[in-house]
N, C-alpha and C positions, 0 to 999 in steps of 0.2 A: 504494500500500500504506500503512496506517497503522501506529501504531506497536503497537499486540496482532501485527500479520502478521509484523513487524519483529522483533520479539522472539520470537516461535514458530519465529525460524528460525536461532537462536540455540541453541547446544547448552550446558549443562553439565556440565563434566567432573570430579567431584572429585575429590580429592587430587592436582590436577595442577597445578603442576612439584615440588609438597610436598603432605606430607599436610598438612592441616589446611584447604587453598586449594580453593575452586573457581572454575577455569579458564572462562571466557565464550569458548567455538568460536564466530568466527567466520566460520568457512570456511562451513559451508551457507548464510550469507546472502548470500556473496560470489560461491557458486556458482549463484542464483538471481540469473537477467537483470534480472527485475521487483526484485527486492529489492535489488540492485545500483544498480541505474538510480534507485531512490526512495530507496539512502543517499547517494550522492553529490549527488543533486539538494536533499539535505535538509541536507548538511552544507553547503553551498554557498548558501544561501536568503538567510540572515543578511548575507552577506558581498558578495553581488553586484554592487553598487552602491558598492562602496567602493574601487575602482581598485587590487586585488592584482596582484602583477608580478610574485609569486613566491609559491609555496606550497614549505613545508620540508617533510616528511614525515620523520618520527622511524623511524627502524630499527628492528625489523623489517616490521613489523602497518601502519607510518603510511605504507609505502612501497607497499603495496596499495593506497592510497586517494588519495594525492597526486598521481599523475600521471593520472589521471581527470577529478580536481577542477580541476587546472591548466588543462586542455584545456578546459571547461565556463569557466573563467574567462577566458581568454586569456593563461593566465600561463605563467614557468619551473617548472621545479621544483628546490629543492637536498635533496641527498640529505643527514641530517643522523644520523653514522654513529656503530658501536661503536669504540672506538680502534684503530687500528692500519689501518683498512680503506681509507684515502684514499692517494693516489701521491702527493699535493703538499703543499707548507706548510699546514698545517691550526692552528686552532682549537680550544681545548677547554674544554670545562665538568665538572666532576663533580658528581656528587649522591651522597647513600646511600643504601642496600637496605636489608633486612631482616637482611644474611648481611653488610654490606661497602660498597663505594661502586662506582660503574664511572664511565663518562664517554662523550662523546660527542662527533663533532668535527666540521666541515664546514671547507672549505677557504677559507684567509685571505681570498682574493677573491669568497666565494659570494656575498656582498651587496655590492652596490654602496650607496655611499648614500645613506639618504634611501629606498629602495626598500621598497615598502611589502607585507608580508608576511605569510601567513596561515600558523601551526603547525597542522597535523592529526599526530594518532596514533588510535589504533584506543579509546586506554582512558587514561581520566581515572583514578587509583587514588591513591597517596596525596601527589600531586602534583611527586615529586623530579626523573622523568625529564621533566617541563613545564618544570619552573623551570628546572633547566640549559639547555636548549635554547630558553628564552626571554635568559638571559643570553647566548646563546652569538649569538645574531640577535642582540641589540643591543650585545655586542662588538664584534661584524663590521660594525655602520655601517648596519643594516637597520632598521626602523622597523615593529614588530609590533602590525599593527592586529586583530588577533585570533586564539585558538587555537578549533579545531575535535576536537571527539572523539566518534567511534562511540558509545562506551559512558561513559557515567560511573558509578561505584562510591560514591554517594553519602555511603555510613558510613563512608567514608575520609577522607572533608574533603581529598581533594586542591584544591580553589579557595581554603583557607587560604593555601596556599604562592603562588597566583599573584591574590595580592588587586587590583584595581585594575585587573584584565585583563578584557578581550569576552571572555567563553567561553563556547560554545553546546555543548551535548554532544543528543544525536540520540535518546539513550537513557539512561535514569537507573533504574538499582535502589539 
């Protein structure tokens, strides 16, 4: 599939989670085998050859696409979560919103170190929830050779916030 197929199967939702927003559905592309199969294959292209030992996936959206990609790589995956959602010694990073800050955690021991790690989330937006969760891998002793994203939101300039990083995004409006 190319990327006109890719994006045709992409819905938009507006005034969703606020009015003013529109929302990028990715569930119908996730719900197509073919179109499944050709974003993981694509988010994973850049990065094949670079010896990942772990792919993060960012809550909620990144956790649909990281253990996919992991299996395709021969990697782990850490689950890199909203606060409160971990059983053990965790990690945290905050960023801000629009409305606020939140934060995100994974557990003290998720990286080993030295262990070289690829960040996927579903959406590149105005880069806060990357940057945290890029601090929060190289708090933990991980060594982030690249982020991955479904979608990037290009009039956001979220790759300001993460200057100096591999970032491939799959899809660019």
């Amino acid at each position: 599939m190319n990327i006109k197929d890719l994006k045709a199967l992409i819905q938009d939702v507006p005034d969703f989670p606020k009015k003013g927003i529109v929302f990028k559905d990715i569930t119908p592309l996730l719900a197509d085998p073919k179109g499944f199969a050709a974003v993981i294959e694509g988010l994973i292209a850049p990065f094949q050859q670079m010896g990942i030992q772990i792919v993060a996936g960012v809550e909620s959206r990144g956790f649909l696409l990281a253990p996919a990609m992991a299996a395709r790589l021969g990697a782990g995956i850490v689950p890199l979560r909203k606060k409160g959602k971990l059983p053990r010694k965790v990690h945290s990073a905050s960023y801000d919103l629009e409305y606020g800050t939140d934060s995100i955690e994974a557990h003290a021991d998720a990286f080993p170190r030295n262990s070289r790690v690829l960040l996927v989330d579903d959406v590149l937006a105005t880069g806060g929830t990357a940057a945290a969760a890029t601090s929060l891998i190289k708090a933990l002793g991980g060594q982030l050779v690249g982020s991955a994203f479904l979608i990037e939101l290009a009039f956001l300039n979220g790759r300001k916030k993460l200057a100096g990083q591999n970032i491939h995004s799959l899809l660019t409006y």
